[in-house]
N, C-alpha and C positions, 0 to 999 in steps of 0.2 A: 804207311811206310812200306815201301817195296822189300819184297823179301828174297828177292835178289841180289846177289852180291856181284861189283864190278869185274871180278873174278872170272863169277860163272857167265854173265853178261859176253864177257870179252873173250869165252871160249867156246859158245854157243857159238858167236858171231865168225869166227874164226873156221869153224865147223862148217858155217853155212857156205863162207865162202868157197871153203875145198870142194863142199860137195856141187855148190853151181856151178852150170857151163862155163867157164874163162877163157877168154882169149888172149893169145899174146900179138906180138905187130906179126899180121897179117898183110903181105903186099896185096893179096888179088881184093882184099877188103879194103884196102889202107888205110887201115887203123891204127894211130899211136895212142899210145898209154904212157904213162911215169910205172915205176913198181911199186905205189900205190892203189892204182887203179884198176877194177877187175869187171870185166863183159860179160855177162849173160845173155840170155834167149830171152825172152816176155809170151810165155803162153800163148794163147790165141791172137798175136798178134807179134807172128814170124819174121815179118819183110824187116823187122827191126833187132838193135843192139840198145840192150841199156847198160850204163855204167856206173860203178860206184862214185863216181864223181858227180853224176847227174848229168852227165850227157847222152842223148840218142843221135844212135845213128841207123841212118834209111840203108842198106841192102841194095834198094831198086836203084837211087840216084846216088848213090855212094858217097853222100852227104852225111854232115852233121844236122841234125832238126835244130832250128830255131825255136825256144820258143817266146812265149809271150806274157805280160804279166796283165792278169787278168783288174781291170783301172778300178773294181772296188776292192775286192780281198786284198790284194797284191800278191795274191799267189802264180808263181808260174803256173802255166799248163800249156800243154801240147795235144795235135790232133794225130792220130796214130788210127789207119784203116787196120779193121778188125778181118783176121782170118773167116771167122762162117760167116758172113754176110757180106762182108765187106765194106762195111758201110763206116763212115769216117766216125771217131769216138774221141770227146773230149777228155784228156785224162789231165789231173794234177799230177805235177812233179815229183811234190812232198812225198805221197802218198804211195806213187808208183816206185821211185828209189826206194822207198823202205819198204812195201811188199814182198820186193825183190832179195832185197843183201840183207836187211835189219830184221832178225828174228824179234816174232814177239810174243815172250815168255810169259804174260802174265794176260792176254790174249785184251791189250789196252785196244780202244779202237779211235781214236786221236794220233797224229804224229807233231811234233812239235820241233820247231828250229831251235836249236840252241841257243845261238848267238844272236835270236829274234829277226834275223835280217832273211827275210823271205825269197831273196834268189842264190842266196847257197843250198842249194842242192845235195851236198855232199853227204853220203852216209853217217859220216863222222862227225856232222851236224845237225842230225835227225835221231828223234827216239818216239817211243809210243808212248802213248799218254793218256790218261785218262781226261772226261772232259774237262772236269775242274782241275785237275792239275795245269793242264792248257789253259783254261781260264784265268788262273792264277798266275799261273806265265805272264801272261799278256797285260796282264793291270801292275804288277811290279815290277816291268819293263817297260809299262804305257805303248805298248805297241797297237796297231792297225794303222788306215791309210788317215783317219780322223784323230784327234785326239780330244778326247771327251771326256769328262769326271764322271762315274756314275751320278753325281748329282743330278747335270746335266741329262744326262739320257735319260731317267727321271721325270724329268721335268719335261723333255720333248711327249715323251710317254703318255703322259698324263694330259697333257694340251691337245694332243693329236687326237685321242679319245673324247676329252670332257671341256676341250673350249669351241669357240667359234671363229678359230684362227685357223684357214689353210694352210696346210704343210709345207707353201713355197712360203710364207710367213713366219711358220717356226722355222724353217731354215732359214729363214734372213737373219732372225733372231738371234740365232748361233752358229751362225757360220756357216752352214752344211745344206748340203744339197737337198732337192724335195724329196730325192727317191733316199734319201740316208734317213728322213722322218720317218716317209713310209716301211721302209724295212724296222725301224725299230718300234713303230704302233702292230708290226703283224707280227714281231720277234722273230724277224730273221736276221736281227744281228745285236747285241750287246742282252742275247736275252737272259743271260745269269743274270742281270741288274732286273730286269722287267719280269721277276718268276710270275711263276704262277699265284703266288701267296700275295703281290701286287696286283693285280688282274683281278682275282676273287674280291679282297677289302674294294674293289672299285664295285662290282657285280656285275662284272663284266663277261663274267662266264661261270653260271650258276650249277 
């Protein structure tokens, strides 16, 4: 149970905004905003504007950035060239809105969509999370881009491991692609269903 109060939440958060950079409409930028909306600077990575809304914009081409939703997480992300080197850097949205405007008081290192729908962006649908709290999100919502029981995942799990069926085979099986078997035989993705305490009763890693 967080032992922070909405209270104190929503005056931190109020806090951080006065003290970051904000922009108001700016002609030489041409920047609009509503007066919800509030601009900051991004650290090592100047040419740009982010927004509490969850928009960038480029400085050089006096653009808004497009970005992109990445076809397994379904996480936006964007490519934002980095000050010391310059070299192009893929960043999540989620992550980058809330670094930015979303204090986080309890030093969670998860961010989580509120309303589960992956391209709101907005500060005021973003919070920090522990992982199982995230975890837990997502199974009482059934969110990602698959929809799978842990049963299922289970069961690919354990096939992918200990039968003699290739993974474009469990994936015919259930619907889902080869590289969605693979990622969950190497647990990179539903791996609160596939802990470690499954993996050992197998002896899979002694």
């Amino acid at each position: 149970m967080s032992s922070i109060t909405p209270e104190a939440a929503g005056k931190a958060l109020r806090k951080h905004f006065k003290d970051a950079k904000t922009f108001k409409k700016n002609n030489s930028l041409g920047l609009s905003r509503n007066k919800f909306e509030k601009w900051s600077t991004l650290g090592d990575f100047s040419s740009y504007l982010v927004s509490s809304s969850g928009r960038i914009w480029s400085k050089r081409s006096k653009k808004y950035l497009k970005a992109t939703q990445h076809p397994y997480t379904g996480y936006m992300k964007i490519k934002l060239k980095r000050d010391s080197d310059g070299r192009p850097v893929t960043l999540y949205l989620h992550r980058l809105i809330a670094s930015v405007f979303l204090p986080n008081l309890e030093n969670k290192p998860e961010v989580n969509h509120r309303d589960g729908n992956k391209k709101n962006n907005s500060v005021w649908n973003l919070e920090w999370v522990t992982k199982e709290e995230n975890q837990r999100h997502a199974q009482i919502h059934g969110l990602g881009n698959v929809k799978l029981k842990p049963i299922e995942v289970e069961n690919i799990f354990y096939l992918a491991w200990a039968s003699d069926m290739t993974q474009e085979e469990i994936g015919n099986l259930y619907g889902v692609r080869r590289s969605i078997v693979s990622d969950i035989k190497n647990r990179k993705a539903w791996e609160f269903v596939t802990d470690f305490k499954v993996q050992h009763e197998m002896g899979l890693f002694e």
